[in-house]
C-alpha positions as semicolon CSV with decimal commas, in nm:
position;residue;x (nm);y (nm);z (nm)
1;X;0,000;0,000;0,000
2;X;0,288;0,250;0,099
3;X;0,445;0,156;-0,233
4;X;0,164;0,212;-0,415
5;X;0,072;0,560;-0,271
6;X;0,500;0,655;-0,270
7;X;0,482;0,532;-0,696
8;X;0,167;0,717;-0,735
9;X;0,260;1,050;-0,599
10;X;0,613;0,998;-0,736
11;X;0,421;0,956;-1,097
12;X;0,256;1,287;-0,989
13;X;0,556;1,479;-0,915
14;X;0,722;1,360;-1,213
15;X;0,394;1,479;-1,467
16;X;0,386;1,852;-1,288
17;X;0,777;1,866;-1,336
18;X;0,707;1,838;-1,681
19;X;0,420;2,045;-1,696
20;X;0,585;2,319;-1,580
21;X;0,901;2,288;-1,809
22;X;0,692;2,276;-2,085
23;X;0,494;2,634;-1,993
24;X;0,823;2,782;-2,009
25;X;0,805;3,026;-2,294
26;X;1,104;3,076;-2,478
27;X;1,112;3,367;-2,701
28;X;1,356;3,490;-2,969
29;X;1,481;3,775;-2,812
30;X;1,620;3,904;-2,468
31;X;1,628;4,260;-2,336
32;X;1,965;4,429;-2,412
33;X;2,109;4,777;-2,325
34;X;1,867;5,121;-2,197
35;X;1,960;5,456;-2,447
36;X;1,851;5,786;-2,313
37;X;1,808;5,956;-2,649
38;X;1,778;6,348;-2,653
39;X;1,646;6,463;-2,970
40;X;1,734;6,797;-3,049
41;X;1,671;7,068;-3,347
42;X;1,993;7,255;-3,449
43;X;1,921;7,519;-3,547
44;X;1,952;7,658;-3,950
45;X;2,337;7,759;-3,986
46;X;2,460;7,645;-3,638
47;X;2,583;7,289;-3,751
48;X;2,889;7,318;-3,741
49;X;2,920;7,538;-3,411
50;X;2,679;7,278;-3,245
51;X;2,936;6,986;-3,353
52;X;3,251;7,214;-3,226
53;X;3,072;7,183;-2,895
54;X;2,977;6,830;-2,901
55;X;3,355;6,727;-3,018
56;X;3,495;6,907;-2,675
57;X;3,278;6,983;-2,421
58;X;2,998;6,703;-2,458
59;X;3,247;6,453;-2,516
60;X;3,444;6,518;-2,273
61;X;3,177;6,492;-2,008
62;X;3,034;6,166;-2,189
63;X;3,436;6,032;-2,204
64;X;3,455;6,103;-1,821
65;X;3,146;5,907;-1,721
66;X;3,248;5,609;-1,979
67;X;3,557;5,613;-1,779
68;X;3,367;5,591;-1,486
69;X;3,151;5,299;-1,530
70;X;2,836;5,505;-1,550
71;X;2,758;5,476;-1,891
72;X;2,871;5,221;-2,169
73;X;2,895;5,425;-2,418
74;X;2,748;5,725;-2,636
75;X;2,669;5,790;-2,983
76;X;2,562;6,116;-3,230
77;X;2,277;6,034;-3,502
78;X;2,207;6,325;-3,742
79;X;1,903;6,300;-3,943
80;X;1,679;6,524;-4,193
81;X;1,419;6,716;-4,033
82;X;1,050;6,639;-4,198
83;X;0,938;6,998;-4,087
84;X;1,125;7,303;-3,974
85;X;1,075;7,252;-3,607
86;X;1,141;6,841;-3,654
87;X;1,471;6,737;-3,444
88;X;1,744;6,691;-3,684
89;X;2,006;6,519;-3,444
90;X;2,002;6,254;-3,163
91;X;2,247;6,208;-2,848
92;X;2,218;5,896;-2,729
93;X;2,378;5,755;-2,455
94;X;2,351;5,375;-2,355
95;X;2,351;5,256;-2,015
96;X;2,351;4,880;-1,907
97;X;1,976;4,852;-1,757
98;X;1,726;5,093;-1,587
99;X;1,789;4,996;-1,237
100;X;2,207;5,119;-1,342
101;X;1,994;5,402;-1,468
102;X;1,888;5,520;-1,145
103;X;2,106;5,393;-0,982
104;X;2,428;5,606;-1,054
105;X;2,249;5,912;-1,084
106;X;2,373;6,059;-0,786
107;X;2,797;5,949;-0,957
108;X;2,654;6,080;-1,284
109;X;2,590;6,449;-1,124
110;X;2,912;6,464;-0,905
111;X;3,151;6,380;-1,257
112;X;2,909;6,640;-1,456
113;X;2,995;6,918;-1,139
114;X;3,407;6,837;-1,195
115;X;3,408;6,805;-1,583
116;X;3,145;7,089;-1,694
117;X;3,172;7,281;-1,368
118;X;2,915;7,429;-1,119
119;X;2,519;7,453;-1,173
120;X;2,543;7,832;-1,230
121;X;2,833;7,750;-1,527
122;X;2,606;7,423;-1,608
123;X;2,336;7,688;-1,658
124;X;2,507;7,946;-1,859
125;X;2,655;7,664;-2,074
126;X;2,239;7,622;-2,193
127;X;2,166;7,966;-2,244
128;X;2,434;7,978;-2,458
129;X;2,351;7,693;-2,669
130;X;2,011;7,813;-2,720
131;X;2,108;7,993;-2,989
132;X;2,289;7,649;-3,134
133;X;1,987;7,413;-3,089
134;X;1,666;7,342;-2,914
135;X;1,600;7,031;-2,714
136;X;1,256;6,882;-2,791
137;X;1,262;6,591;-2,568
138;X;1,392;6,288;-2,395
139;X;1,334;5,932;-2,464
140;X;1,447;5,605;-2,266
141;X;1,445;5,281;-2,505
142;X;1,529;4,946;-2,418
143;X;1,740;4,757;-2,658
144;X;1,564;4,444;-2,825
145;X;1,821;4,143;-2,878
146;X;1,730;3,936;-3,123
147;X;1,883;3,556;-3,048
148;X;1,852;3,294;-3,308
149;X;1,556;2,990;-3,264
């Protein structure tokens, strides 16, 4: 009887194991890397002035937290506009996940202070650009890895 009831729920155990393997879903792709993407309008004319200050300052803040482990890396994506006030260039910077995201926030700000100086110089450093470019918006995308079946 013991044997019975020990083959029995034994036979059980074994059919739920395999139930449960089998609901596993296994899809074609994984999540990779998290971009922030700032799209921004330069303005008519102010190319070229807009990429003088992406080649120095920009970089140099993006090199410093690459160095630092905060980001992974960065890119520049320039683009027609499809109407005059249509962004016409994208930073993007790629970090490994959200929660490193949020996470290093706090080390992101402290490198920004030492490489592009104070708030008030931060803040100057805008107004002047305004006549460069205008930022329309921000954007946080999730990479999509596509793994073969």
């Amino acid at each position: 009887m013991k044997t019975r009831l020990l083959g029995a729920a034994l036979a059980l155990s074994l059919v739920l194991l395999g139930l449960s393997v089998y609901a596993q879903v296994t899809r074609p792709y994984h999540p990779g890397t998290v971009w922030t993407i700032q799209f921004i309008h330069v303005k008519p004319g102010m190319d070229t002035a807009y990429k003088d200050w992406l080649a120095t300052d920009w970089k140099k803040e993006q090199d410093a937290l690459k160095a630092q482990g905060v980001i992974l890396g960065y890119k520049i994506l320039e683009t027609e506009g499809h109407s005059p006030n249509d962004f016409n260039m994208m930073l993007m910077t790629e970090v490994k996940d959200l929660a490193t995201l949020e996470s290093t926030e706090q080390k992101a700000d402290a490198l920004t202070q030492q490489v592009m100086g104070p708030d008030e110089q931060q803040r100057q450093g805008y107004k002047n650009r305004e006549a460069l470019r205008e930022p329309l918006g921000v954007r946080i995308a999730r990479e999509v890895v596509l793994t073969p079946r």
